[in-house]
C-alpha positions as CSV (number, residue, x, y, z in Angstrom):
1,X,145.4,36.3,20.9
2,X,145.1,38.4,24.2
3,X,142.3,35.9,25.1
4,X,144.4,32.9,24.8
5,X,146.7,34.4,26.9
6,X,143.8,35.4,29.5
7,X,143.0,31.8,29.2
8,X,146.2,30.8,30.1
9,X,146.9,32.9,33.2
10,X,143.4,31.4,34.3
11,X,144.5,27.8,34.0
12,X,148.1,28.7,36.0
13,X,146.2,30.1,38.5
14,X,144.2,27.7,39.4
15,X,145.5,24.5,40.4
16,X,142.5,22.3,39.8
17,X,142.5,23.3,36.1
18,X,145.9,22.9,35.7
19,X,145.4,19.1,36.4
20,X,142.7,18.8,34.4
21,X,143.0,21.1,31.5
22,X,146.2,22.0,30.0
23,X,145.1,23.5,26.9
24,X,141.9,25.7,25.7
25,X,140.7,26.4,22.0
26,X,138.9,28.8,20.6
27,X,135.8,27.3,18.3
28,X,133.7,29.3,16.6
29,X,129.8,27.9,15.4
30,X,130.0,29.8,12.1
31,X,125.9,29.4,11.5
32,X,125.4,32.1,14.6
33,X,129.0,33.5,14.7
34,X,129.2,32.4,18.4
35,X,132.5,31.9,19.9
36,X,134.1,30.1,22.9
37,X,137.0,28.9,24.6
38,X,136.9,25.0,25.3
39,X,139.1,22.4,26.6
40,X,141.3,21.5,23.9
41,X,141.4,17.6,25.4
42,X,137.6,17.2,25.8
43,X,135.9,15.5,22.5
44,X,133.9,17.6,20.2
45,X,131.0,16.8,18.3
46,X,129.5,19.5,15.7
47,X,125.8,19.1,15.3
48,X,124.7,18.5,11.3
49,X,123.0,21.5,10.4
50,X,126.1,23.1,12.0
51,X,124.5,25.3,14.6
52,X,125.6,23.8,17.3
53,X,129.0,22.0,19.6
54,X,128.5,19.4,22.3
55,X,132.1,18.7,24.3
56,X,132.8,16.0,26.5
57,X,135.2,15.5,29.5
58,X,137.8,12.8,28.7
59,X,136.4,10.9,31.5
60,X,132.6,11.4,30.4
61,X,131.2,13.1,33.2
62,X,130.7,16.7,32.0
63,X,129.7,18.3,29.2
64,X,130.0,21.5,27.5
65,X,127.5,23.0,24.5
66,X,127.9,26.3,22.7
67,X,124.7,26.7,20.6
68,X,123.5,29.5,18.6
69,X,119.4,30.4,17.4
70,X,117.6,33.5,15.7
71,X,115.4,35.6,17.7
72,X,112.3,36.1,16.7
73,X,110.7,37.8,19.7
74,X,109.6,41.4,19.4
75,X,111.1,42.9,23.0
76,X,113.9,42.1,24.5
77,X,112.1,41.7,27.9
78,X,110.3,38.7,25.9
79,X,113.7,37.5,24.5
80,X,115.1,37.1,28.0
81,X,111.9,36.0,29.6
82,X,112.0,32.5,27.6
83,X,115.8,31.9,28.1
84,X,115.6,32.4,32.3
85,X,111.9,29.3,32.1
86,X,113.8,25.7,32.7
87,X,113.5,23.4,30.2
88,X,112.5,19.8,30.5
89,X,113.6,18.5,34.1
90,X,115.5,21.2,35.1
91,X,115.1,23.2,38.5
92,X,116.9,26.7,38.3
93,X,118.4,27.7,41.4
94,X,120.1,30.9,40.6
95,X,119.4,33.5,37.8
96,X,121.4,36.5,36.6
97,X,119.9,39.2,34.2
98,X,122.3,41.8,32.5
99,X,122.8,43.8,30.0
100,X,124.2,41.4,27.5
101,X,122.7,38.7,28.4
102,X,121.4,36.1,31.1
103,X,122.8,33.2,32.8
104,X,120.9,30.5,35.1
105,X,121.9,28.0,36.8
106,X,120.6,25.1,38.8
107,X,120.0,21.0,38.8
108,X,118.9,18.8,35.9
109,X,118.1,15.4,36.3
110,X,120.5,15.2,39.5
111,X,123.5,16.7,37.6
112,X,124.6,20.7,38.5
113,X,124.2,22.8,35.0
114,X,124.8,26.0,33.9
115,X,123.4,28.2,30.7
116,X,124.5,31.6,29.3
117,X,123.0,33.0,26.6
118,X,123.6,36.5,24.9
119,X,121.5,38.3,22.5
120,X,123.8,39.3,19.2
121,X,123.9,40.9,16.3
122,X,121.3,43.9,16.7
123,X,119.4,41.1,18.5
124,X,119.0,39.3,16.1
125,X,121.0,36.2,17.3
126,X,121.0,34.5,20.6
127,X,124.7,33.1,21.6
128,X,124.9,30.0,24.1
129,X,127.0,28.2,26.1
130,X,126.1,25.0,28.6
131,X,127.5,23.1,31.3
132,X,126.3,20.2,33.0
133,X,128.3,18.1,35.7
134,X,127.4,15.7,38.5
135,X,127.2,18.1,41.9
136,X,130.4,15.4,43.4
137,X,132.2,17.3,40.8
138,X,131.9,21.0,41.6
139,X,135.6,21.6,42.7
140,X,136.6,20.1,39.1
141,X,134.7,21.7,36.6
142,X,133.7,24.6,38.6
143,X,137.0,26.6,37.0
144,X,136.4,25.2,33.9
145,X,132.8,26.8,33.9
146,X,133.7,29.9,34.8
147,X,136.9,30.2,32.0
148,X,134.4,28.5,29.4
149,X,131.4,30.7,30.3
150,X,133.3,34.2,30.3
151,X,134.4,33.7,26.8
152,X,131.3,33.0,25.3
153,X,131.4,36.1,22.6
154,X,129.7,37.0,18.9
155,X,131.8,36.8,16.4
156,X,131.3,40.0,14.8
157,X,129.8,40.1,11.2
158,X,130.4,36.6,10.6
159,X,127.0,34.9,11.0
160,X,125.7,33.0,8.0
161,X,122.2,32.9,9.8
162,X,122.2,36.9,9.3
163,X,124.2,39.2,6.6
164,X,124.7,42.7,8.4
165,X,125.3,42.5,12.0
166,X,126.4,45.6,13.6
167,X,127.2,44.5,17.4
């Protein structure tokens, strides 16, 4: 609930969201027990096996992902070293490590994106969340990234992936 509330403050704060967003909801991927807060007017389409969200903009031009996967490295140092490598067609621009988790950012097939992920569940679980918008857009969905990316959370013991989480 406080979180809601957080979200809210965010959005009156800053008038390019309040245009554009007027609402956020919380959804939760149950397979990974990742959470986030996302537009509540941008379309949602859950993946089949049910491990993942894609959102898009009611206008198309961004969208959103909150994703979830099991680790199976042995170190973290490994764990974090294969989430900061760009995937297919991407060009990272700016990375940043911490103690949760790791977030890069950069340009993917001429379009800004930007991906946090967060090792869960005794590390066990890696927690996800994606943005990608054309660069033209910045001053749009910039606040939108930052509210949607900051509530990116593990849901605490509720992972059907993995029985007994801890933290």
């Amino acid at each position: 609930m406080l979180w809601r509330l957080l979200s809210v403050i965010m959005i009156i704060l800053s008038p390019e969201v309040a245009h554009a967003v007027t609402l956020w909801e919380t959804y939760s991927v149950d397979r990974f027990g990742t959470m986030v807060e996302a537009p509540s007017d941008w379309t949602e389409q859950k993946s089949a096996d049910g491990g993942e969200y894609q959102f898009t903009s009611p206008d198309g031009k961004a969208i959103i992902v909150v994703s979830g996967g099991l680790n199976a490295l042995d170190t973290i140092s490994n764990a974090f070293g294969i989430y900061e490598k760009p995937q297919p067609g991407e060009t990272i621009t700016d990375r940043h490590l911490d103690k949760w988790g790791i977030t890069i950012s950069g340009k993917k097939d001429g379009r800004f994106f930007l991906r946090r992920s967060m090792l869960s569940c005794d590390n066990k679980l890696w927690n996800s969340v994606s943005i990608e918008y054309p660069p033209s857009q910045k001053n749009r969905f910039e606040p939108i990234t930052n509210v949607v990316t900051r509530s990116l959370r593990f849901r605490l013991q509720s992972s059907t992936e993995v029985k007994e989480c801890k933290s």
